[in-house]
C-alpha positions as CSV (number, residue, x, y, z in Angstrom):
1,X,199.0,-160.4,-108.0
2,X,201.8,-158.6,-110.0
3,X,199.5,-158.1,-113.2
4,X,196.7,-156.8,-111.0
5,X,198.9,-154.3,-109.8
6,X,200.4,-153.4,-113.1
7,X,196.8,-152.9,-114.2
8,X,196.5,-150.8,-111.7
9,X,198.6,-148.6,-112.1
10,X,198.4,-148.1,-115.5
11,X,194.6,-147.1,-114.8
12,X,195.5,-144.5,-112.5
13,X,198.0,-143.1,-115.0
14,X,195.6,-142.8,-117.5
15,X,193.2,-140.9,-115.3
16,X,196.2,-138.7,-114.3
17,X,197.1,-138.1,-118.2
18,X,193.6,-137.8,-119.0
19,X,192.9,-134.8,-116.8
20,X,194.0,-131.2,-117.9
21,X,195.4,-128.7,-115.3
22,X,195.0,-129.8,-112.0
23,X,195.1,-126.4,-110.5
24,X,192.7,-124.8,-113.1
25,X,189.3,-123.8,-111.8
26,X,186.2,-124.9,-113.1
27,X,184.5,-128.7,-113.8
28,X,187.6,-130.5,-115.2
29,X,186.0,-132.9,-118.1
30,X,187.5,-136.1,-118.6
31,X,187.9,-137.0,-122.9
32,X,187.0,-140.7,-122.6
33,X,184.9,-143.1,-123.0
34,X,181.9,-144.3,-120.7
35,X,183.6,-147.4,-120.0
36,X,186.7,-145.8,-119.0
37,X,184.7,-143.1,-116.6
38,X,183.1,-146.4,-114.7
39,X,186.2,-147.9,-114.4
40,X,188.3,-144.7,-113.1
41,X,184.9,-144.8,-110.5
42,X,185.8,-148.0,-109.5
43,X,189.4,-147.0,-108.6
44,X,188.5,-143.9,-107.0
45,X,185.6,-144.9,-105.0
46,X,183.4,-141.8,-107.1
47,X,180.4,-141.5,-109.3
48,X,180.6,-140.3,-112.8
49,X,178.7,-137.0,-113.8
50,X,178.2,-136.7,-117.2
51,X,177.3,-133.9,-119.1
52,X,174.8,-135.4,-122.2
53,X,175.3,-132.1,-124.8
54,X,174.8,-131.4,-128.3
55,X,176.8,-129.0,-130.5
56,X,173.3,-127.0,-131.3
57,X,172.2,-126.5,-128.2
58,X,171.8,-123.0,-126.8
59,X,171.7,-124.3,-123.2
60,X,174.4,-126.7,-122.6
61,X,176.9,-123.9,-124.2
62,X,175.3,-121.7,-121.0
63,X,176.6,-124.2,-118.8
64,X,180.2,-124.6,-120.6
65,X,180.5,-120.8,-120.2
66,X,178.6,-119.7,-116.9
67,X,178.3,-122.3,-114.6
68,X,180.5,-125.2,-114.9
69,X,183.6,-122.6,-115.4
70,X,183.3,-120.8,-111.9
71,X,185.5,-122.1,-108.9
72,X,182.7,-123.1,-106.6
73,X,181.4,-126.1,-109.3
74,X,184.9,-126.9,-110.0
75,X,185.8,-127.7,-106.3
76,X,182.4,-129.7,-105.9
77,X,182.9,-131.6,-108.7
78,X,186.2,-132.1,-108.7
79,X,186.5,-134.0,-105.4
80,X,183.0,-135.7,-106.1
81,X,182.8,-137.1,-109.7
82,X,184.6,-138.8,-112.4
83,X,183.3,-135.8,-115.0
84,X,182.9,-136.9,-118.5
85,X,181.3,-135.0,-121.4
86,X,179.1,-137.2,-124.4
87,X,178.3,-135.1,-127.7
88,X,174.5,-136.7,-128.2
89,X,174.9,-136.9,-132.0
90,X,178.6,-138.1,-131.7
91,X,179.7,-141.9,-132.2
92,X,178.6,-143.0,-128.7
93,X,175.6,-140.2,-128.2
94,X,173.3,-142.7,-129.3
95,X,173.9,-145.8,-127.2
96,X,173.9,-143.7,-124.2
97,X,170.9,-142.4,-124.9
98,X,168.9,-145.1,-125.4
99,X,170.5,-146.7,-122.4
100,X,169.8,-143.4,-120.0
101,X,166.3,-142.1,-121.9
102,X,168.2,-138.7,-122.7
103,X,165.5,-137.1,-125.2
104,X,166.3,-133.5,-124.2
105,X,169.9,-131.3,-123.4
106,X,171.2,-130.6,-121.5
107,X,170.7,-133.7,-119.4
108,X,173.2,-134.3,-116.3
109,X,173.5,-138.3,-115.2
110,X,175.0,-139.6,-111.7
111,X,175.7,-142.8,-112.5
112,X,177.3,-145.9,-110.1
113,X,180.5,-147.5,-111.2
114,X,178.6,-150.3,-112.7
115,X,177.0,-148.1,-114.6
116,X,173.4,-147.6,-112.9
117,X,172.0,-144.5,-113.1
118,X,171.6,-142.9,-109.8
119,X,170.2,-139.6,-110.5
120,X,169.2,-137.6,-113.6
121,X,168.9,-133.9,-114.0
122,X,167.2,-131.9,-117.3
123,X,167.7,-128.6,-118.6
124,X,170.3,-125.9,-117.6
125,X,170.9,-124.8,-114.1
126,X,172.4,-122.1,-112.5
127,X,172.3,-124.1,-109.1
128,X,173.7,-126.9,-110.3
129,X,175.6,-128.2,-107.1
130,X,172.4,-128.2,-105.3
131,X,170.8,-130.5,-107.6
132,X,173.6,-132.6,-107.9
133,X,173.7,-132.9,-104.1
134,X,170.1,-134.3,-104.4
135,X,172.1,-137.1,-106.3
136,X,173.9,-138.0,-103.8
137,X,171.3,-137.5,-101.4
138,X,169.4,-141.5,-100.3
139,X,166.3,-139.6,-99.8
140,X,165.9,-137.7,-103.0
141,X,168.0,-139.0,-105.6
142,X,166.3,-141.0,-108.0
143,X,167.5,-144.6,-108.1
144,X,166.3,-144.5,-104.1
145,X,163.4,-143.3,-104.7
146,X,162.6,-145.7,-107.7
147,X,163.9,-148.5,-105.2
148,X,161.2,-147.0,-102.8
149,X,158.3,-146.7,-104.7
150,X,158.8,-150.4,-106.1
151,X,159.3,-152.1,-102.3
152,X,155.9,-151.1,-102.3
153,X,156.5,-147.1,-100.4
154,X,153.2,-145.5,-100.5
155,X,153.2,-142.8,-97.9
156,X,152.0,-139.1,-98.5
157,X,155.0,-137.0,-98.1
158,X,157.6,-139.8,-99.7
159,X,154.7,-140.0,-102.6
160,X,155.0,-136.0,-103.5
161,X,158.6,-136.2,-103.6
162,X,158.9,-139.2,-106.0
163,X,156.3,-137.2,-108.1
164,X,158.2,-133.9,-108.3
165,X,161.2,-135.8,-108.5
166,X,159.9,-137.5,-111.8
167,X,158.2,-134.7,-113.1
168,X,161.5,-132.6,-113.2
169,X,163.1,-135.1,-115.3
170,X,159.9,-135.5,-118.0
171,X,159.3,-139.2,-116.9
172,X,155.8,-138.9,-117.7
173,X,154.6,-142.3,-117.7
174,X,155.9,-143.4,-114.4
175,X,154.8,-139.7,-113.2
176,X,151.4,-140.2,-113.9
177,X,151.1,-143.3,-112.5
178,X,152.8,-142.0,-108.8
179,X,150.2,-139.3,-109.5
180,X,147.2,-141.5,-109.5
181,X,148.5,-143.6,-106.2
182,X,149.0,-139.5,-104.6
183,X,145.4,-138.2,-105.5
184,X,143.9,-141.7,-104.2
185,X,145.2,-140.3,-100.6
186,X,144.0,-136.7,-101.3
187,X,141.0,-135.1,-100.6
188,X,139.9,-131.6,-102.5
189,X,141.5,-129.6,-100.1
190,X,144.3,-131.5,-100.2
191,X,144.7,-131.2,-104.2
192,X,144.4,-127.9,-104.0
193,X,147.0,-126.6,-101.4
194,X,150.2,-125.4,-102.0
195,X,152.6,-128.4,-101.8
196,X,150.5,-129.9,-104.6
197,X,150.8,-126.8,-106.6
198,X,154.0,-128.0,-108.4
199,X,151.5,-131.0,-109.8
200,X,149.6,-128.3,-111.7
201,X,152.2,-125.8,-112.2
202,X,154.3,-128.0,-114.7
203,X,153.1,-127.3,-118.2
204,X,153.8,-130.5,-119.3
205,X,151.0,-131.9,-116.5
206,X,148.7,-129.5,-117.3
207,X,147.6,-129.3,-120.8
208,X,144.0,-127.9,-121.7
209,X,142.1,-131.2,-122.1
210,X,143.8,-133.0,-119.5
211,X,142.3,-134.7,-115.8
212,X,144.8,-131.8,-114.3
213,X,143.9,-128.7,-116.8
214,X,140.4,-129.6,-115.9
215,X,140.5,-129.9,-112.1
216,X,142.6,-126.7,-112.1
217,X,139.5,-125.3,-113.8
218,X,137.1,-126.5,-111.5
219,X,139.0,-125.1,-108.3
220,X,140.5,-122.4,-109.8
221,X,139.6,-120.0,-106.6
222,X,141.0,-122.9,-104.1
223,X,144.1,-122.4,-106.0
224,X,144.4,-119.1,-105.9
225,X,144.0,-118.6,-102.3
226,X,145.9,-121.6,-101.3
227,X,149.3,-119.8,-104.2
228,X,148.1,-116.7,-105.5
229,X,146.1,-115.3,-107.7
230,X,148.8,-114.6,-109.9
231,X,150.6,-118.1,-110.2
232,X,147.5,-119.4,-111.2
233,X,146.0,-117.4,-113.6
234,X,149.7,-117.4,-115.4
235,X,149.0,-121.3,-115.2
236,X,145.6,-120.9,-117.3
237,X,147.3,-118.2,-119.7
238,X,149.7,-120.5,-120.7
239,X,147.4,-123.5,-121.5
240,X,145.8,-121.6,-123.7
241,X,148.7,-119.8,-124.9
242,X,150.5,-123.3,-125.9
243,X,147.0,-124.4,-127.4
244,X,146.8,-121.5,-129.7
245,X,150.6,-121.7,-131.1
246,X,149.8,-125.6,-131.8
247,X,147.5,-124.4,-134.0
248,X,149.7,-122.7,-136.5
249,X,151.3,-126.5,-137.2
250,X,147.9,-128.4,-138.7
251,X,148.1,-128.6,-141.6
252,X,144.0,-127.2,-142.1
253,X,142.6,-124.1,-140.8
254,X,140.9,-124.9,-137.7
255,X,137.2,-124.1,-137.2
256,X,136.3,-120.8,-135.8
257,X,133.4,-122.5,-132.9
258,X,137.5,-123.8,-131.4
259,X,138.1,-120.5,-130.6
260,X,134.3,-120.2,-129.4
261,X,134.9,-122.6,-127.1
262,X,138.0,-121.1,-125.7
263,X,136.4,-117.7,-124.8
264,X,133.4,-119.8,-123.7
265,X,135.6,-121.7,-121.4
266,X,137.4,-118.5,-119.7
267,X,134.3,-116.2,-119.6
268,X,133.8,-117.2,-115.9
269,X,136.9,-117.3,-115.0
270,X,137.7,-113.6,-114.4
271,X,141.7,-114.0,-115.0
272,X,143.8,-111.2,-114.3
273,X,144.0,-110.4,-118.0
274,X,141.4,-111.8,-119.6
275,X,141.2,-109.3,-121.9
276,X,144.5,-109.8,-123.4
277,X,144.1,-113.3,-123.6
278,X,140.8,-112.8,-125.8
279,X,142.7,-110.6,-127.7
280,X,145.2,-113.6,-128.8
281,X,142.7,-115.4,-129.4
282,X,141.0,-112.8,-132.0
283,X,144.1,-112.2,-133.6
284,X,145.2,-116.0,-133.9
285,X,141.5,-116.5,-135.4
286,X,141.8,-114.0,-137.5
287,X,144.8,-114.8,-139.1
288,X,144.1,-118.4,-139.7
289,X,141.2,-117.8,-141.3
290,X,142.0,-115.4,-143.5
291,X,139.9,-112.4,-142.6
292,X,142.4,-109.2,-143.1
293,X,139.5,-106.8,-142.2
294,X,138.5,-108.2,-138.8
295,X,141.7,-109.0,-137.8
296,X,142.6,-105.0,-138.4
297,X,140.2,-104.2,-136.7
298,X,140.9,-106.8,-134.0
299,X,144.0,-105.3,-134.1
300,X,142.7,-101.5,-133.3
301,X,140.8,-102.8,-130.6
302,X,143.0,-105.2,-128.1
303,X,146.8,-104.2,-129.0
304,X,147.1,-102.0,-125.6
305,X,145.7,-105.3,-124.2
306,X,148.8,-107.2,-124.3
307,X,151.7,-108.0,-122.3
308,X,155.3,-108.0,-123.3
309,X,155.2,-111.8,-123.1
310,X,152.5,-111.6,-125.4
311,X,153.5,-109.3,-127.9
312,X,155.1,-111.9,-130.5
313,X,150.9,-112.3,-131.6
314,X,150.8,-108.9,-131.7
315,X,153.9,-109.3,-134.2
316,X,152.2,-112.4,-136.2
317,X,149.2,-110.5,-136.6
318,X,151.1,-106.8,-138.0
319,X,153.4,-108.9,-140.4
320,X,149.7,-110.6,-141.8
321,X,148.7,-106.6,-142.2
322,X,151.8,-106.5,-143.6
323,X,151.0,-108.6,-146.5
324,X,147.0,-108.0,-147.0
325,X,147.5,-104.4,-147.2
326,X,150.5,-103.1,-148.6
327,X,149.0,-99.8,-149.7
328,X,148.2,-99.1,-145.8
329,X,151.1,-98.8,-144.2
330,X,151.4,-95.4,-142.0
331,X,148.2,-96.7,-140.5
332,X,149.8,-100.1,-140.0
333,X,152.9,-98.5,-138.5
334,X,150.5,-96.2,-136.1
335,X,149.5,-100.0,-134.9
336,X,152.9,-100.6,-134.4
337,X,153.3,-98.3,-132.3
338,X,150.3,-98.9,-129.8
339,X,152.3,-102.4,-129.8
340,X,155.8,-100.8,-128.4
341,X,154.3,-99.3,-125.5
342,X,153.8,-102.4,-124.1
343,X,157.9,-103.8,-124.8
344,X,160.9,-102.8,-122.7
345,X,163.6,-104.7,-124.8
346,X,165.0,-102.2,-127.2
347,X,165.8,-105.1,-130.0
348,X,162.4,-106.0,-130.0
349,X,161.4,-102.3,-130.1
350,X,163.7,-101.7,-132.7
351,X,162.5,-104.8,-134.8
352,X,159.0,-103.5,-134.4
353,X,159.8,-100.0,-135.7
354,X,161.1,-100.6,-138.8
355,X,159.3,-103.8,-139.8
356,X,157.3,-101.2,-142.4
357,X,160.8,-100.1,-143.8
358,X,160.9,-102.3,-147.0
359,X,156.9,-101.8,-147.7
360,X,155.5,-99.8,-150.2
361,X,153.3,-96.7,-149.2
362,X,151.7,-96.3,-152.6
């Protein structure tokens, strides 16, 4: 009896040491080990948040600086969580995860003392208490809902929040499969209303080529007046748009009946920009393949066509002018220029300006 409560408290010492300033604001991160996170848990009848990072990533120094800083997330977590932080590519980044299926940073885990996961949550967030409340939360957290689905839970409305639940987190495989049980209750009408919108709106989901990308096709005007016009035709843009990009990584130039079909494929569509989109497409033709003097003239044609989001092709397609005709390049920089109209961020507008600097003008 004495040892155990020796034991004990030498544990909670440690967690006292361990802990920097406790009157400091902000998410006070614990430096130890998983092992000792679960068993500081244990003591203090709490769940352990930790924060799966990498030294690279962009994101999860957001979060460091923005979020988990400010007052409100350090009274949250503070009084909720043992919080620990686990460099991916450090000597334990590994182990957790494979253990936890962290493939992407950030990634947030809830776990249980013993170590069970209770709730995951990917990619930086500037709400981050309200998704951690969902952790703690039976109905929505995702060890409940797991525990749900598998006692057999097949129900409409418990069905679309299991799916959104494990779409948000990228578990695909089991996604799909809560997918297929959903649409098995759904009519067309159903499929196509707003609460399902989030089904189709994830751009993992909805990849050109896929069951969703082509029902989304086929009911494109359901979708728009059960969402908007706008959400949806964004949706399609994007496909598209991601299917185009891919194309710059294979390793062969790809035939130009693909981007037939593409135009093919939108011509009754009628999207909201259409024109722009087409224009991509030209220019990302174009350049694969090679042909300088279409692509200027592609160029000529459909730059006041795109949108800011769109203007890196227009950028591609300028520095491929770039290099096929040197000699050209006040007529290359008037292109330019047609291009700038259409940006409001003044490094990008600055970039775009002087991109002809260094070329010759002979």
């Amino acid at each position: 009896m004495t040892k155990k409560i020796l034991s004990t408290i030498a544990a909670c010492a440690c967690l006292y040491a361990s802990q920097p300033d406790a009157f400091a604001q902000g998410v006070r991160f614990q430096k130890i080990s998983l092992a000792r996170a679960l068993d500081s848990a244990r003591l203090t009848n709490k769940l352990v948040f930790a924060d799966c990072y990498t030294d690279w990533c962009g994101s999860c120094k957001y979060m460091d600086d923005s979020v988990f800083s400010r007052a409100a997330e350090g009274s949250f977590f503070n009084e909720k969580f043992i919080n620990v932080k686990f460099n991916m590519e450090g000597d334990d980044g590994a182990a957790i995860a494979e253990r936890y299926r962290v493939h992407a940073y950030p990634t947030f885990l809830i776990l249980r003392p013993d170590g069970v996961m209770q709730h995951k949550i990917l990619g930086f967030s500037n709400d981050i208490i309200r998704e951690a409340t969902d952790g703690l939360d039976e109905q929505r957290a995702i060890a409940f809902l797991d525990k749900k689905y598998d006692e057999g839970r097949r129900d409409k409305p418990f069905l679309i929040t299991y799916l959104s639940a494990l779409m948000n987190i990228s578990e695909n495989e089991k996604a799909n499969a809560v997918r297929d049980d959903l649409f098995l209750l759904l009519d067309t009408h159903e499929r196509t209303s707003a609460d399902c919108w989030f089904i189709y709106d994830h751009p993992e989901f909805t990849e050109r080529g896929t069951e969703n990308f082509d029902f989304l096709m086929a009911h494109l005007d359901d979708f728009r007046r059960s969402v908007g016009r706008e959400l949806v035709d964004e949706r399609v843009v994007y496909a598209y748009m991601s299917d185009l990009y891919a194309l710059l990584a294979r390793p062969s130039a790809p035939s130009p009946n693909e981007f037939k079909k593409m135009k093919k494929e939108l011509s009754p569509c009628k999207l909201k920009n259409q024109a722009a989109l087409f224009t991509c497409i030209d220019i990302f033709r174009d350049c694969l393949g090679q042909d300088a003097k279409q692509l200027l003239k592609t160029c000529k044609r459909g730059f006041r066509n795109l949108s800011e989001e769109q203007v890196d092709v227009g950028a591609y397609a300028l520095n491929t002018l770039k290099t096929a005709f040197p000699g050209r390049v006040p007529e290359l920089k008037a292109l330019a220029k047609m291009l700038i109209v259409n940006v409001s961020n003044e490094e990008y507008k600055n970039f775009l300006t002087h991109m002809f600097d260094d070329a010759g003008t002979e």
